[in-house]
N, C-alpha and C positions, 0 to 999 in steps of 0.2 A: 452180395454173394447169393443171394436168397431168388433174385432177379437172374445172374447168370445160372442160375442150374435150371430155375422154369423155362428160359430160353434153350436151354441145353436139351431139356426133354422134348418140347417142342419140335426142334427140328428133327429131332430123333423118331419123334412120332410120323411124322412129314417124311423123313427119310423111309421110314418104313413102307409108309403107306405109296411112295412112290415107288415102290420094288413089286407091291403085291396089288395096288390098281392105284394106276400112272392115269390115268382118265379124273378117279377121284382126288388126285393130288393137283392138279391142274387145277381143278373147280374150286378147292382148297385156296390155290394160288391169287386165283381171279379173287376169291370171299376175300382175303387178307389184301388187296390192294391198299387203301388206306393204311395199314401198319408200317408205311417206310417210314411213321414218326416213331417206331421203336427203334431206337440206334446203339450201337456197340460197339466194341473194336476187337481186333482178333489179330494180336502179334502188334498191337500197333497201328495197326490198319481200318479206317474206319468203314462199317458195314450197316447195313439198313436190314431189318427182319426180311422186308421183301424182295430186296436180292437176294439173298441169303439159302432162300427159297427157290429162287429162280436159278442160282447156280446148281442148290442139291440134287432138282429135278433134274437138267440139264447134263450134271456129270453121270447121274445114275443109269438115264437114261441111255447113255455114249456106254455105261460097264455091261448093261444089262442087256443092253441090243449091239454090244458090238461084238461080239463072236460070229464068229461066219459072215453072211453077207446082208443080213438081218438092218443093220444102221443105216450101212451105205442106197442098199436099197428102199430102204422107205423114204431117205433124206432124198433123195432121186425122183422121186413118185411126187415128194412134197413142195420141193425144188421147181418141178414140172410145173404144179397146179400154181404154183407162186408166176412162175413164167409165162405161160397160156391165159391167165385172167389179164397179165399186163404189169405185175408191180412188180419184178427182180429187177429192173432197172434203173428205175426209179429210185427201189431201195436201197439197191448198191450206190448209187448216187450219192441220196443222204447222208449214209453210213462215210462215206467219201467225203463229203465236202465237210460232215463233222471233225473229219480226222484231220483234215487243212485246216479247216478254222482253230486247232490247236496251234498250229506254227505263229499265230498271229495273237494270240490272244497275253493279254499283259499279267494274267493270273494262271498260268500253268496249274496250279496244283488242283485251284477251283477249275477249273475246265477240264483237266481230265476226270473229276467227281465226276461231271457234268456230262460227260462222252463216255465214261461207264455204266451211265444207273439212266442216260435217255435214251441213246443210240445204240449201244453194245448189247445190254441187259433187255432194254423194252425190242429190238429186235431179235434178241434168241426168243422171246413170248413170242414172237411175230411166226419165227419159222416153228417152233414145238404148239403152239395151236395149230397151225396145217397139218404138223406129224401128228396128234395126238386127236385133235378132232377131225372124225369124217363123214360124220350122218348129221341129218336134220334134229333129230333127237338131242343128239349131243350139243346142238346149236342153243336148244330150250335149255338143255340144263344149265350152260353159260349162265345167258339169259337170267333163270332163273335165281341163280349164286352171285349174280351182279345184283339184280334186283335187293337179294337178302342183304348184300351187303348194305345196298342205299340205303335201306329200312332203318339198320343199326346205327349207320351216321344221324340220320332224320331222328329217331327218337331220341339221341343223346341231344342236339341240338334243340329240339322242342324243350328236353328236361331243362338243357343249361338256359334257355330262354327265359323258361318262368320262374330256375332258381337265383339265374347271372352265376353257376358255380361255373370259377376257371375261366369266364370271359376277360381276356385282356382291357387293360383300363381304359385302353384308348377305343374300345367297342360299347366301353357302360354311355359314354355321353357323346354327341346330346342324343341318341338313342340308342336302346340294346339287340345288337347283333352277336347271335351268336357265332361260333367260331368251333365247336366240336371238340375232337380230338387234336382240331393243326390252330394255328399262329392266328386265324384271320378266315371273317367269314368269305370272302371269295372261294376260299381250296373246297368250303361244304358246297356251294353252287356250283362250281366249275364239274363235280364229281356227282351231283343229285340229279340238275337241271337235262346229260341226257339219258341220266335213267329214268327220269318220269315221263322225259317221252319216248323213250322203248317202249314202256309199259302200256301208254295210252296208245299206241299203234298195235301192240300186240292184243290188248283186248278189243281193238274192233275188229282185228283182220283173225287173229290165230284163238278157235275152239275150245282148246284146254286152258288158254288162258283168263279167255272171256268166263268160264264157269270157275274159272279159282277164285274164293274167296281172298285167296294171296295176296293176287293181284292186285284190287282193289283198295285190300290194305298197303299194298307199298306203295298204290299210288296216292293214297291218303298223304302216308306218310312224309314221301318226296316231296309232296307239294305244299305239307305245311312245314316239312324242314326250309325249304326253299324259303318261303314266306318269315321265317327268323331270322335268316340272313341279311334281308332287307337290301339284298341284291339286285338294282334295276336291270341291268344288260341282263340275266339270266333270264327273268319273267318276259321281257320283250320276247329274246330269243323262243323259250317255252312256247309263248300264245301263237307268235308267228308261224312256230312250225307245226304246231299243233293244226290250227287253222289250216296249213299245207295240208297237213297229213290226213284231215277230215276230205280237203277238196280231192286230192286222189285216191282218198276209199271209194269214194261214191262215184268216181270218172270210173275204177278199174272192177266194180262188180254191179252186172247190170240191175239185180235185185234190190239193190239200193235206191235208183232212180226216183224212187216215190218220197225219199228222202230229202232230196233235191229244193223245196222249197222249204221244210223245215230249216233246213241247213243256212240258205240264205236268210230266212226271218233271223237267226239265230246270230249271226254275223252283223245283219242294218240293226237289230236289238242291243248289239255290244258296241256298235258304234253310238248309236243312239245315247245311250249311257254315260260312255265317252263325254258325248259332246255336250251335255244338260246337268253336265257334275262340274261345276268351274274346280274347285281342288283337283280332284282326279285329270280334268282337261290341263288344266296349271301345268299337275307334276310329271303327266306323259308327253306334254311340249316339251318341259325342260329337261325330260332324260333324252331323247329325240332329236330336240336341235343342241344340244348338251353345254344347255343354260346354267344346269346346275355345277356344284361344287365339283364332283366330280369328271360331268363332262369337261371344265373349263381345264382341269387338271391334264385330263387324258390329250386335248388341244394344244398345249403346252408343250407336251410331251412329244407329240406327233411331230410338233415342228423343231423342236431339240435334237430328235431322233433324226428329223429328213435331213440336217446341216451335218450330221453326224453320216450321214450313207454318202451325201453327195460328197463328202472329204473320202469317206474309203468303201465306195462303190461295189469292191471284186468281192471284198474279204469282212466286209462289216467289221465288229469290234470281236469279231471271234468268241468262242465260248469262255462265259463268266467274266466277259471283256467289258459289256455293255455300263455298270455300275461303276466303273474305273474309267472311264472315257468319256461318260455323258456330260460330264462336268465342266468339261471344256466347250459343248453346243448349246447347253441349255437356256433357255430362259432364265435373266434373272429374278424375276419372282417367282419362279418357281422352285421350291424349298422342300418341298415330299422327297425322299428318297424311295426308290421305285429300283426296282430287279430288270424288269424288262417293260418294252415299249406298250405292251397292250394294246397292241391288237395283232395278230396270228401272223402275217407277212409281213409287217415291219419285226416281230420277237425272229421269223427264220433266218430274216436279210442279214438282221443285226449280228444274230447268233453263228450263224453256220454259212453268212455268204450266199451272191449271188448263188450261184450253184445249189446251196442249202434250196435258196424261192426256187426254182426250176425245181426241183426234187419233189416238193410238196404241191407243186400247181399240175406237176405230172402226175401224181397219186393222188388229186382232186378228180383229174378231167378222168381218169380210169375210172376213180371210183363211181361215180355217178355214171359214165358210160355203161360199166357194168349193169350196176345194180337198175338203173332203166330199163335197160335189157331184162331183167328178170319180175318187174312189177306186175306183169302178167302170169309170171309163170310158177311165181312161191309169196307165199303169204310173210313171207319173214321178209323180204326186200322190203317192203314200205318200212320195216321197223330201223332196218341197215340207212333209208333214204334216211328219216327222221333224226336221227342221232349225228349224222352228220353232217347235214345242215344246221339242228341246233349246235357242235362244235364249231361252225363257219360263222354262224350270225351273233355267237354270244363272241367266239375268238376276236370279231372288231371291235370290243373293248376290254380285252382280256388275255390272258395269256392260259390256251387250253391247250398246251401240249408242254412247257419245259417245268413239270413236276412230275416225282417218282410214279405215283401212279395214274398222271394224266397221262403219261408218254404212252405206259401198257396198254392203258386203254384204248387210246389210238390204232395202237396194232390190233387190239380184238376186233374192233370192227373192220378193218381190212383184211386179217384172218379171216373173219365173218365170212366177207365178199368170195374170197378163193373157195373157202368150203363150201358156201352154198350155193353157187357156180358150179364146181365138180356135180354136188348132188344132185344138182339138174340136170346137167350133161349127163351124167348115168342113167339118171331115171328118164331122159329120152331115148336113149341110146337100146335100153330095157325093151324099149314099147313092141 
């Protein structure tokens, strides 16, 4: 009882504060990503905090802006910039080939969960970040409301680290990963690894950031939440991109240049390291050629999953299909039970259908087209590159898009792209 009335007020508050500043309910929105492990029901119906949220915004939004021509016009404006950067197509696509992959899928009830709360829900985030954010400013404060959020997970995760409170048993042995607020430490990596590097791209390229103390601290934070997880694919992913994201500060601002050999000593020095530590050489061959327990698992897997596509091609196993069907391709030594394929275009094929992969390689080759486009021209594009890239290079062992708040997140950074796209075409446009 004591639980539904906090909930009750909550949204109430949320409800408010989205009638009297819709900007700061939004940022609200983003800070509470992680809470879809708060669940409830409502008539019977089961609900997650963070739809919950996403619907109150959403309808207040349609009460508040729809008189006169107020809604339709800004959905119009918003609609546009989604169009002109290059993703309505795309996204209607996906939105599309979700909704087929329902006809096919052998758990109706779990796949329409599944086509509510990744494709329905994390696409209205998609179109109300366009309607709701439109300046550079309001890009920072994202930003910055993601950042806090990572903070929070990170610190929980370092606590549960050094007390093991609430770590699932199968995370105590044979060593302690922690696990957060969810099930398992992957969901703390998949969600930390690319907010630590936002932040490491924002403090070299963006001023206000570089002098926040904030900063600093969350990227403390990230990186030793990161480090309790004992998540290999995330730290590859991290160094990899980091190291990108170094190589084209110092290509895209010419004052940098003198930096240039620090930069490589710093690189042959980490190699160096690498290669004069047999442990360390050991454990990054065997996450790399995926010698280890888990690479051999993820191999397994891959080839389970390719007998499984090349039997249903068009339509994969459909949503929430994959764990009902695998069983029939798999390896027999292979015994883990696993959700999805692990890694990003084998979970779309599987999940949503040829059509789903076209969707997502269509809203790859944009997004990067894009944001190239603007590495010159705003300082926040390197942070937009960074983030997903690390979603692409950790996603080929992982699945960083079919959880509630992986999916949102997805959309913000391609929300990102649209609005900071618009606000350069203005501010040329200005000159």
């Amino acid at each position: 009882m004591a639980e539904t009335i906090l909930l009750a007020i909550f949204i109430a508050i949320f409800a408010l504060l989205c009638i009297k500043r819709r900007q700061w309910a939004f940022y609200l929105l983003v800070f509470c990503l992680p809470l879809y492990v708060i669940r409830f029901q409502i008539f019977g119906l089961p609900f997650t905090l963070l739809e919950a949220m996403i619907i109150v915004l959403a309808l207040l939004l349609i009460v508040v802006d729809g008189s006169g021509r107020k809604l339709l016009k800004n959905l119009s404006v918003a609609f546009k910039k989604i169009k002109t950067a290059g993703f309505l197509y795309p996204f209607l696509l996906l939105i599309g080939a979700a909704t087929i992959s329902l006809v096919v899928t052998p758990d109706l009830r779990a796949g329409l969960g599944l086509w509510r709360a990744y494709f329905i829900e994390a696409g209205i985030v998609f179109i109300l970040f366009v309607y709701l954010i439109k300046s550079r400013e309001e890009l920072k404060h994202i930003y910055l409301t993601l950042g806090i959020s990572g903070l929070g997970i990170a610190i929980f995760s370092i606590g549960q680290y050094l007390t093991k409170f609430g770590i699932p048993e199968s995370y105590l042995s044979p060593e302690v990963r922690a696990t957060a607020i969810y099930g398992y430490p992957a969901a703390v990596s998949l969600y930390l690894a690319p907010i630590f590097v936002l932040f490491f791209a924002l403090v070299l390229r963006e001023r206000d950031f570089r002098k926040s103390f904030l900063s600093y601290f969350i990227l403390l934070g990230a990186g030793v939440g990161l480090v309790t997880t004992k998540s290999e694919g995330a730290w590859v992913a991290v160094v990899a991109t980091c190291v990108l994201i170094g190589f084209v500060s110092l290509f895209l601002d010419n004052r940098t240049k003198k930096y240039w050999p620090a930069y490589l000593a710093a690189i042959i020095l980490l190699a160096v390291v690498v290669m004069f530590i047999p442990q360390l050489r050991s454990n990054i061959t065997e996450v790399l050629l995926f010698k280890d327990v888990s690479g051999d698992v993820r191999l397994v897997l891959w080839q389970g999953t390719g007998r499984l596509i090349a039997d249903r091609p068009l339509f994969g196993a459909g949503l929430a299909g994959f764990p009902e069907l695998y069983d029939q391709y798999k390896e027999a030594k292979h015994t883990e039970y696993l959700v999805y394929p692990h890694n990003i275009f084998l979970n779309f094929w599987v999940e949503v259908g040829l059509l789903g992969l076209v969707a997502l390689l269509w809203l790859l080759i944009n997004y990067f087209c894009r944001i190239t486009k603007l590495l010159k021209k705003e300082a926040l594009a390197l942070p937009l590159l960074g983030v997903m890239v690390t979603v692409i290079v950790y996603g080929l062992v992982d699945a960083p898009y079919f959880k509630n708040d992986l999916s949102v997140l997805w959309w913000v950074w391609i929300g990102s792209v649209v609005v900071l796209r618009a606000v350069v075409l203005s501010r040329e446009s200005n000159k």
